[in-house]
N, C-alpha and C positions, 0 to 999 in steps of 0.2 A: 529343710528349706523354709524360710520366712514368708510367708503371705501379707501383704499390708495396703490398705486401702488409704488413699493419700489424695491432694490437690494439685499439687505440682509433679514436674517430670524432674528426678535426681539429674544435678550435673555428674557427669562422668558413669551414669547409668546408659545400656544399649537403649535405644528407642526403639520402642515395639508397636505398631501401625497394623491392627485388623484391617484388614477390608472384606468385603465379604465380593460373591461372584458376581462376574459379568465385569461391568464398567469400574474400571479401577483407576482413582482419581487420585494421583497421588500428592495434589499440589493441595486441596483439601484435607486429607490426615495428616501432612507435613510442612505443610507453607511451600509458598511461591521458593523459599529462597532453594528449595532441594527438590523442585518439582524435576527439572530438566534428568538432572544424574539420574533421579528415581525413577523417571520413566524409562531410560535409557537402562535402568536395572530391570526392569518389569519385562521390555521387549527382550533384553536377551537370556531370564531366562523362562519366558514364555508364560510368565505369572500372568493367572487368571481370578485369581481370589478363592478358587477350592479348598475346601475346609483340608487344613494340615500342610496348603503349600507353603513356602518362602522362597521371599528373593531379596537377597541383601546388597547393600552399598554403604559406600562411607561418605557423609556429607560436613563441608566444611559447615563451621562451629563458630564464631568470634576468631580468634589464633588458634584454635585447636579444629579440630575433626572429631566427630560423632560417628558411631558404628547404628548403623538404620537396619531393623527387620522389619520387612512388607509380609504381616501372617494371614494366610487365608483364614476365614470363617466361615465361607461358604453360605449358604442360605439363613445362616446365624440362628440356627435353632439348638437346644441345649445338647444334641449331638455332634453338632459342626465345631462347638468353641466348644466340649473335651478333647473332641480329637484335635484343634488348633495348643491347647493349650497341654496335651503331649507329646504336639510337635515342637514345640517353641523349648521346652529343657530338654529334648535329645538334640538339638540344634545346640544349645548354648551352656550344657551341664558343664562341657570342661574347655572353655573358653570365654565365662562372659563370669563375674563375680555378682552381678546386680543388673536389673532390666527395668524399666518403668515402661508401662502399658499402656497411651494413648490413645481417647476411644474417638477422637474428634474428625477422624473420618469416616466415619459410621453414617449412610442414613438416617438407623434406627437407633437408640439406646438398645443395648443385647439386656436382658430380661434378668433381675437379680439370679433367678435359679441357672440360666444359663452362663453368665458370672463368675460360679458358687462352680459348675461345673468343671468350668476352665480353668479356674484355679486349683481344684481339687486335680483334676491330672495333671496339671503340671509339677507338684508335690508328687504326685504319684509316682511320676516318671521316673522322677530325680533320684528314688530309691535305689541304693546298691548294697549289696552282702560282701565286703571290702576285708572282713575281718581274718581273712587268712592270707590276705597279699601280703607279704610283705618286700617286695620288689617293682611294686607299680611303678613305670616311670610319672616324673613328674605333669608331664604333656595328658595322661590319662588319667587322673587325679578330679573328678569332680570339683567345682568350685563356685559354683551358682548357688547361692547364699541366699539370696532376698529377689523376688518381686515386687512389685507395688504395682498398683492399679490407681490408674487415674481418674477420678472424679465418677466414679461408679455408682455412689451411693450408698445411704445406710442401709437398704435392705439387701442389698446385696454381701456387704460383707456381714448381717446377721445370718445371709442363706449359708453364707463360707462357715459359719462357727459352727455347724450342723455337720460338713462335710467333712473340718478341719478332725471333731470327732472320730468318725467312720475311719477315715485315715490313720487314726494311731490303730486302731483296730486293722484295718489291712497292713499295717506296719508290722503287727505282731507274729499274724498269720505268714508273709512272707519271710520273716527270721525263722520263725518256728520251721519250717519247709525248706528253707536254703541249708539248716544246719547239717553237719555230717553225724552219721548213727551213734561215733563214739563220743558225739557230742550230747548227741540230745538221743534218748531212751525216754523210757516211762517217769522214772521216777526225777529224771532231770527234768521230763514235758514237765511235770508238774509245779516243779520251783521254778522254771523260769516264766510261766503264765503265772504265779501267784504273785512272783515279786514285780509283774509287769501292771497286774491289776489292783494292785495291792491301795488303798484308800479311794478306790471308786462306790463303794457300798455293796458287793457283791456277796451274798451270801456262799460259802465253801465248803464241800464236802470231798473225802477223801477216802478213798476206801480201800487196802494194800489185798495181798491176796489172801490170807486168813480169812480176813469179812469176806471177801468174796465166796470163801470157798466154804464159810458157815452159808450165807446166801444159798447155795446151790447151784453157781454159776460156770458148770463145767466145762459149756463150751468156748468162753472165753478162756478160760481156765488151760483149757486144751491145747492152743495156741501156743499162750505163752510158757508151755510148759518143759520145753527143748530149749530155753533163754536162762544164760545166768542172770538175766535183769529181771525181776520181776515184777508182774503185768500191776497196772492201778487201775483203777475207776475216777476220773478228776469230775467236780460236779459244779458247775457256778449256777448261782440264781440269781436274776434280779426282779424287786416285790416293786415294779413301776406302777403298776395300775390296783383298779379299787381291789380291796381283799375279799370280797366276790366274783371277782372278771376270772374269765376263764383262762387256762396256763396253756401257751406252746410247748413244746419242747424240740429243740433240737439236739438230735444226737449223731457223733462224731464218728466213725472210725480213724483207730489213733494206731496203727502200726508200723512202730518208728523206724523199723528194715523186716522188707520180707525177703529172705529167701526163696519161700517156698516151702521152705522146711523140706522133710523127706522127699515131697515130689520136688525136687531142688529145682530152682529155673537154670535157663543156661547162664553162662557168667558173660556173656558179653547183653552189657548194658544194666545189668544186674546192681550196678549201681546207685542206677536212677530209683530202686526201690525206697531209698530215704524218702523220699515224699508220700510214700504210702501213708501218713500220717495226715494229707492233704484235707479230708475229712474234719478229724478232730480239729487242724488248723486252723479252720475255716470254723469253728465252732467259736473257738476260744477269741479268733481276732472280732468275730459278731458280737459276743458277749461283750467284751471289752468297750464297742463302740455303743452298745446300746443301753451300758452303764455310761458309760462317758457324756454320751449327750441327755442321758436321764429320761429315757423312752416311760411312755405312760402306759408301759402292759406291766405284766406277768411273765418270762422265760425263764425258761431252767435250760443250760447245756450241758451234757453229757459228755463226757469222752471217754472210751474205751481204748486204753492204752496197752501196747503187749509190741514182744518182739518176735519175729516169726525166727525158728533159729536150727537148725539139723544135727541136734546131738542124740547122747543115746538115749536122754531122755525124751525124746520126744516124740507126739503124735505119731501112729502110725497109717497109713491108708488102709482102711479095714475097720481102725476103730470104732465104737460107737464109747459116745458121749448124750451125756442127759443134761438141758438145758435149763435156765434159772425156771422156766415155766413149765418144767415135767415133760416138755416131748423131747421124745429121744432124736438123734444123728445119726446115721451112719458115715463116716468119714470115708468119701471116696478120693480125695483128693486136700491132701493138706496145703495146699497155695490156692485153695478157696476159701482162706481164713477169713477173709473182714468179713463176711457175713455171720461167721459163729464169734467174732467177735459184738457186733450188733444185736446180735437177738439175744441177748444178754442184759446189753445195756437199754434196750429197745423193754424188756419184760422189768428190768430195776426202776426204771423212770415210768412207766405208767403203774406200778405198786404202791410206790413212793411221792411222787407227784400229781396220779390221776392228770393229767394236761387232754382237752377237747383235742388237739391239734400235735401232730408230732410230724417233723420234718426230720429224715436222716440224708445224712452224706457221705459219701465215699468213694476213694478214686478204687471202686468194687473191682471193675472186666476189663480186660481187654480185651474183649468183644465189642464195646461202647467206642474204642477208638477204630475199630475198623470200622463201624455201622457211622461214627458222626464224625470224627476226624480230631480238631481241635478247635472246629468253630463255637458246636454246642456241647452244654453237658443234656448227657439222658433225664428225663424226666418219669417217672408211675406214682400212676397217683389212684387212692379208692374213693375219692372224691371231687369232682369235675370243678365246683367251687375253688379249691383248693388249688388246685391245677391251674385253673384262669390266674388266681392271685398271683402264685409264683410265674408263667408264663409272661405276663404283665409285668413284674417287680425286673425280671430277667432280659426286660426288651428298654426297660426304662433305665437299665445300669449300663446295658451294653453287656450282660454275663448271662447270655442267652440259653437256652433248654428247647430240650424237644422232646415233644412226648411221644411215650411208648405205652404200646396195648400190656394189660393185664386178662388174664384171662383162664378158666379152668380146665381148656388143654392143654394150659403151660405148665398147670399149678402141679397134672399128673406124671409131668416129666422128672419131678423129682420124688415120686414115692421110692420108699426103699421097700426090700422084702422080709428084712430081719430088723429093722425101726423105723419111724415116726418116718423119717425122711432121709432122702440123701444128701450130702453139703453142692452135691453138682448134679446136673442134668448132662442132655447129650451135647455135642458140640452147638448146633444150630440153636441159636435163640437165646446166647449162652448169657447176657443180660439180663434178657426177660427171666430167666426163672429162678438168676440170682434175687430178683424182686420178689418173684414171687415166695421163695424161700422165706426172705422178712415179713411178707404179707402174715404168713401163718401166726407172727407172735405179735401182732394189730388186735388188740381185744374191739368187739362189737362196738359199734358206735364212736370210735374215736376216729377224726380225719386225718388220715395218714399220705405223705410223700416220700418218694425216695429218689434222692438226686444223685446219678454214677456220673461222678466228675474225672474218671479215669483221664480223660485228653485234656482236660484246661487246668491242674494247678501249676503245671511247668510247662515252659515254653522254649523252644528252641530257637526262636527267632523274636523279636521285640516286637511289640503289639500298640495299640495307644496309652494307655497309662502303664507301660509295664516296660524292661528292658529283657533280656532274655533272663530261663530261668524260672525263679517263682512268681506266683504272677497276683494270688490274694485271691483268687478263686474264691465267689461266695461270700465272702464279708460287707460288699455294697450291697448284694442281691437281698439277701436276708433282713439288713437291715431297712432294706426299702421296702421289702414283702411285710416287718413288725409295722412300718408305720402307714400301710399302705388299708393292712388287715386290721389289725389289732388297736392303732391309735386313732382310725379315721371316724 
């Protein structure tokens, strides 16, 4: 969808009329001549100006009739016009071709970044993964092509070209997550994030399972080892900032279907594992946007790619495996994979990158969606600092966190008795000590997070910038935590 900042209202474009709450003046943001009808739409249907309402009518035109949307704004702060401007393309994605935005009933001018915001979900919204219909009827067919904004200003459409970025970036992440497993695997994640990022200046590393397995990276290793696909290592860097500034890193879990391997899950809903890769997604759509708009740090993302898979060759519960960093596993459960997928990639990126700061993601437990639902993802973090940032970045995107304790009578739920550790602890707390598990391979001094987005990269129901399905989990957040942290 087009975004375009304009002077006039297109003929034959919907008319889109904010108002924000309380007194809703509608002969003010449309003229005398369509005041009556408008009001007459307002009272029935009880439009108040709440951020995300509508009430529409059709108002005669010259010889023609105009189609009129009354959009709430609500207290018009840059949460009220994303969520207006979420609402306004699930209202008009597969009935309206073009819309011009009207701001001339407004009290106030709404503030370029809140703007920047509402245009940005309203592209958001408009996303669909269509690529395997082939029998859509016509009537359900998306067709809202272009926006325009009226008389906004330049700084507002310089806040859009910031967002417009981040967007192809959550664009990437939700394809990557919607696709099906025989679609997208390891070595397909990797061609189709390269050829997506392909002339943004991203530096590329690639690593198949040979190198891994000169590495010493067994317990990734271990996973993908019941998979006729075999596992990668995808690595992007961008050199934004001075070549003394200190490096992020974020790293991915990339497990493009889990089984469960040997501990098999049940097969009903066993589906939805394709998005176990929500992690890495979420890695590769960041990167993407923070090449895109030309961030002034330092990042390297990680992705640890593998397919979890229950052949004969694979893991068994009992095993023990020895990790890129010398501590051993005990494998008590093989559908506790993304963790020995992570502390892999977790020990190869602070060897090779040395980064002050490492952020990981992963849709880890399902313990984290009983404990938070799918409002928040979990947060742990060994540094408070740290925590604040993202906590902060998470409330400012709307892709919110909550944080959990760490602690060293959690850290003792996972000794083993015959190695290093075990890959699970007891039922209770079953989160926390998947953290604590990664905690172990955080060498001294470096600021570490770990975000379990188990409940927010798929949605079952549509959200503000998202429809049902994949939703981009993480790619605003992170981007707003680089330039929050790292650019300010």
């Amino acid at each position: 969808m087009q975004i375009v900042f304009t002077t006039t209202v297109e003929s034959g474009d919907v008319l889109i009329l904010p108002l924000g709450k309380g007194g809703v003046d509608v002969a003010k943001a449309g003229g005398a001549d369509m005041a009556a009808i408008g009001q007459a739409a307002v009272d029935a249907a009880r439009f108040k100006g709440e951020a995300g309402s509508i009430a529409e009518f059709f108002a005669p035109e010259g010889g023609d009739v105009r189609r009129v949307v009354l959009l709430g704004v609500g207290d018009g702060d840059e949460a009220d016009w994303r969520k207006a401007g979420g609402a306004l393309t699930a209202r008009l994605l597969t009935s309206a071709s073009s819309a011009s935005v009207s701001l001339t009933g407004l009290a106030a001018k709404p503030s370029a970044q809140a703007l920047a915001a509402f245009a940005g979900a309203a592209v958001q919204r408009g996303w669909r993964h269509d690529v395997y219909r082939t029998k859509l009827p016509e009537t359900a067919k998306p067709m809202l092509t272009r926006i325009a904004i009226v008389d906004a200003g330049g700084e507002a459409e310089a806040a859009y070209a910031r967002v417009h970025a981040v967007n192809g970036g959550l664009e990437l992440t939700r394809t990557l997550v919607s696709e099906p497993p025989n679609k997208l695997y390891p070595e397909s994640f990797v061609e189709r994030v390269l050829n997506d990022v392909e002339g943004l200046g991203l530096e590329v590393t690639v690593l198949d399972e040979a190198q891994m397995r000169d590495l010493g990276m067994g317990a990734l290793l271990g996973v993908s080892q019941g998979s006729v696909r075999e596992g990668r290592l995808l690595v992007l860097k961008w050199n934004g900032g001075a070549a003394d500034a200190e490096t992020l890193a974020l790293v991915g879990k990339g497990v493009t279907f889990d089984t469960g391997g040997i501990s098999i899950k049940p097969a009903a809903g066993m589906e939805d594992m394709k998005w176990d890769m929500g992690g890495a997604g979420a890695v590769a759509g960041a990167m993407k946007a923070i090449a895109a708009r030309k961030a002034k740090a330092n990042v390297v993302g990680v992705m640890g790619l593998v397919e979890n898979m229950p052949d004969g060759n694979a893991q068994r519960p009992g095993d023990v495996v020895t990790s890129m960093s010398g501590q051993t596993i005990e494998v008590i459960n093989t559908d506790a994979e993304g963790r020995l997928v992570l502390c892999d990639a977790l020990t190869w990126v602070q060897k090779t990158h040395s980064p002050s700061t490492i952020v990981d993601l992963a849709t880890l437990t399902g313990a984290m969606i009983i404990s938070l639902g799918h409002e928040h993802g979990g947060l742990f973090a060994n540094d408070d600092s740290l925590a604040e940032a993202l906590l902060a970045a998470g409330k400012a995107t709307d892709e919110k966190l909550w944080r959990f304790p760490l602690a060293d009578a959690y850290d003792k739920l996972i000794d083993s008795q015959i190695a290093d550790m075990k890959n699970v602890g007891p039922r209770g707390g079953g989160s926390i000590t998947a953290a604590q598990f990664l905690k172990r391979y955080i060498n001294e001094g470096v600021a570490w997070a770990h975000l379990d987005i188990a409940g927010m990269v798929w949605s079952e129901k549509p959200g503000t910038n998202h429809d049902k399905g994949a939703t981009g989990y993480g790619v605003r957040l992170l981007d707003q935590f680089v330039a929050d942290r790292f650019e300010a």
